[in-house]
C-alpha positions as CSV (number, residue, x, y, z in Angstrom):
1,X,-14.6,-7.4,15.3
2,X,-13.2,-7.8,11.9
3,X,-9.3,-6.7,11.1
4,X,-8.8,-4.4,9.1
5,X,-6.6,-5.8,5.4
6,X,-4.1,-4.2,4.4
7,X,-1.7,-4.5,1.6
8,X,1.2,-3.1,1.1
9,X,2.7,-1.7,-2.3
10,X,6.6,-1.7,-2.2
11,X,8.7,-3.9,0.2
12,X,11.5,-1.6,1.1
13,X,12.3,-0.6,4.8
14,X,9.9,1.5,4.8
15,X,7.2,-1.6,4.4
16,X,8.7,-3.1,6.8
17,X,8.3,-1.3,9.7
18,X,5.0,-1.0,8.4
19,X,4.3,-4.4,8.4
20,X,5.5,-5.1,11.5
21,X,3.6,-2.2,13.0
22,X,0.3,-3.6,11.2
23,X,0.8,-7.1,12.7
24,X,1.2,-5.2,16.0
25,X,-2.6,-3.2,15.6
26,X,-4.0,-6.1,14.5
27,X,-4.3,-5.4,10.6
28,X,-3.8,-8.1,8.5
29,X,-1.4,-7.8,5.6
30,X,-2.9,-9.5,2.9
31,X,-0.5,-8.5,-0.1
32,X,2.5,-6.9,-1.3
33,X,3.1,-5.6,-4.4
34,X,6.6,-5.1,-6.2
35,X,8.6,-4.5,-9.2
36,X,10.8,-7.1,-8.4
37,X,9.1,-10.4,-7.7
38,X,12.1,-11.8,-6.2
39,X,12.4,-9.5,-3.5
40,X,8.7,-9.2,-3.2
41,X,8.5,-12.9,-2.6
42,X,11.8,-12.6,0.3
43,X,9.9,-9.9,2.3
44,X,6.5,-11.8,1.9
45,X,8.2,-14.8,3.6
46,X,9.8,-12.2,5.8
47,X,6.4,-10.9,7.1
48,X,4.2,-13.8,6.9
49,X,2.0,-12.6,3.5
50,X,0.4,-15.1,1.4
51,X,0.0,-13.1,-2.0
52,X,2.6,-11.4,-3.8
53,X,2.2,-9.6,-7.4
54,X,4.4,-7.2,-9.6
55,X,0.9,-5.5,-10.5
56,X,0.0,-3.3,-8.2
57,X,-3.2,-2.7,-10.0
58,X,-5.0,-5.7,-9.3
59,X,-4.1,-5.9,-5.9
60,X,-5.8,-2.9,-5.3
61,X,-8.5,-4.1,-7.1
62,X,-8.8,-7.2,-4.6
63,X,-12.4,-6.7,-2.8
64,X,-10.8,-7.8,0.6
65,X,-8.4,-5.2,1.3
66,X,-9.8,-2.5,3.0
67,X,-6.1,-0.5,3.2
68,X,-3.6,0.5,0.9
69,X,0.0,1.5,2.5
70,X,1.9,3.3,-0.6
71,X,5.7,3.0,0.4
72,X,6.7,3.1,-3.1
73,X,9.4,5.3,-4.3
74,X,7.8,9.0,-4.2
75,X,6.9,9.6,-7.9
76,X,4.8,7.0,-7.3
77,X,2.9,8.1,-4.6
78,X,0.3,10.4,-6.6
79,X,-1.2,7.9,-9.4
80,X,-0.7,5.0,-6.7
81,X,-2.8,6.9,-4.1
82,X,-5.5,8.3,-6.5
83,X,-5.8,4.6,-8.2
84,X,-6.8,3.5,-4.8
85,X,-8.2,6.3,-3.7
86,X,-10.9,6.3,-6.7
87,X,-11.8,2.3,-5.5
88,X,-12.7,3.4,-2.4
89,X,-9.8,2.3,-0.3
90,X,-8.6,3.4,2.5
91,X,-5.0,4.7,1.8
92,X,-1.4,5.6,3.8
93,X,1.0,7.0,1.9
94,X,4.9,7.2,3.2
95,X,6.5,10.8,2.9
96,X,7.0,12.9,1.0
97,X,2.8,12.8,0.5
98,X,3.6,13.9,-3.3
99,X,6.7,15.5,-5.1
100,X,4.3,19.0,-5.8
101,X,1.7,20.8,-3.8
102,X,-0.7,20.7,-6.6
103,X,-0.7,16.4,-6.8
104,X,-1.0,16.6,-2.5
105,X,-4.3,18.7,-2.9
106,X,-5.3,16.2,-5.6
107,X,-5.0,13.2,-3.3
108,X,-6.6,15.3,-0.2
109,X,-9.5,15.8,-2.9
110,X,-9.7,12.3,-3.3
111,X,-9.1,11.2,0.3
112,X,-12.7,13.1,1.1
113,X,-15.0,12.4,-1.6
């Protein structure tokens, strides 16, 4: 059976519970994404990820991730999600969902088609 790739966009502690519950279940964490390459690059170490970007973007463009974890801080939830979302990928989002209802629906919308 093939494992499932993840990556993983923000590397606070929230990621990293994350990423140690992924390595747990068997997903692989392929990449982490970051405004601060620095600290992106220490928690990549950290967790044993080979590729590490400040553009989020691209990562989730990567064809060999199958899930996107958004642990981001929350105003970034929504257009994170929905980028993903609208590639096809599988996506987890830490809480709060979204800071209104209306962006939550928009993302649920997403999330089925």
């Amino acid at each position: 059976m093939t494992s499932l790739r993840m990556i993983l966009l923000g590397y606070g502690w929230a990621a990293s519970m994350h990423a140690r519950a992924a390595k747990v279940a068997g997903i692989e964490v392929v990449g982490v994404a970051g405004h601060n390459i620095a600290r992106a690059q220490t928690f990549a170490e950290t967790h044993g990820i080979a590729h590490v970007t400040e553009d989020w973007r691209t990562l989730v463009a990567e064809p060999n991730v199958d899930l996107v974890l958004v642990a981001t801080p929350n105003a970034l939830h929504h257009p994170q999600a929905m980028h993903a979302l609208t590639r096809g990928k599988h996506v987890l989002v830490e809480k709060p969902m979204a800071l209104t209802g209306e962006t939550a629906k928009d993302m649920i919308e997403a999330a089925k088609e």
